[in-house]
N, C-alpha and C positions, 0 to 999 in steps of 0.2 A: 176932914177929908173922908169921903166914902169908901172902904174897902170892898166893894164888890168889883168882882170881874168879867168877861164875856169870853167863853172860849170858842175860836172859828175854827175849821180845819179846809185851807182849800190848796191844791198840786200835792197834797199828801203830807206836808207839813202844820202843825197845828200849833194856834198861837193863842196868849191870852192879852184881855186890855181890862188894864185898872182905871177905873172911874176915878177921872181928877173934879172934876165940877159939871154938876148938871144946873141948869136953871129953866123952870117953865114955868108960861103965864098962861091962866084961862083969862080969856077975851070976852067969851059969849058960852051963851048954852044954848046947845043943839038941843032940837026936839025930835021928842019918840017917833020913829020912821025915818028922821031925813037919814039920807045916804053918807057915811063920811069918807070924806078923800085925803089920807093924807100923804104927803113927801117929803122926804130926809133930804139933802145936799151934803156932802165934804165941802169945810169951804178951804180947809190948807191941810197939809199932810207933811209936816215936817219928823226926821229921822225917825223919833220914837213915840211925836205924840202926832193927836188928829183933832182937828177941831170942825165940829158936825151942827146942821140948826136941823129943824123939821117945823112943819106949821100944819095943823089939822084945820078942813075946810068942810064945812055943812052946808052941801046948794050952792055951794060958792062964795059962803061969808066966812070968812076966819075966824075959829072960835081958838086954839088952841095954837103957842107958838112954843118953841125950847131950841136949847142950844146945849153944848157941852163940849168937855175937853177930855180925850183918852190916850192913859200910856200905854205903848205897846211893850208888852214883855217879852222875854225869850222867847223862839220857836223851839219847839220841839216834836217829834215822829210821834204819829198816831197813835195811842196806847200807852205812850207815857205817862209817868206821874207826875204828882210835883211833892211827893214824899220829901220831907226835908225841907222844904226852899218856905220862905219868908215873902207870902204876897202881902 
């Protein structure tokens, strides 16, 4: 399991998400110049976890797909710590 986290802060509370599983495939390789496009989706958002794909597009061929699954941890006020606490 990956221990990294993402810290967001939005209405003034601030939260963190620990990374349960990521998984990406390269498909193709984009060449130097083309444009990339890519977009993420939520596909569920259950209580405390998220589970998210994205697929990166060159021109409009898919070169790049991923998915993954995030806990959400405690919120806590702007400026806090997490002195102490066990991510």
């Amino acid at each position: 399991m990956t221990r990294s986290t993402i810290r967001t802060c939005r209405g003034g509370a601030c939260g963190a998400r620990a990374t349960i599983l990521t998984d990406s495939h390269f498909l193709a390789a984009a060449k130097a110049g083309q444009r990339l496009v890519a977009a993420a989706t939520q596909l569920r958002k259950v209580r405390e976890l998220s589970f998210k794909q994205s697929e990166v597009r060159a021109e409009g061929r898919q070169v790049t797909r991923a998915s993954g699954t995030w806990k959400y941890l405690a919120s806590r006020a702007p400026g806090a710590t997490n002195k102490g606490a066990v991510i």
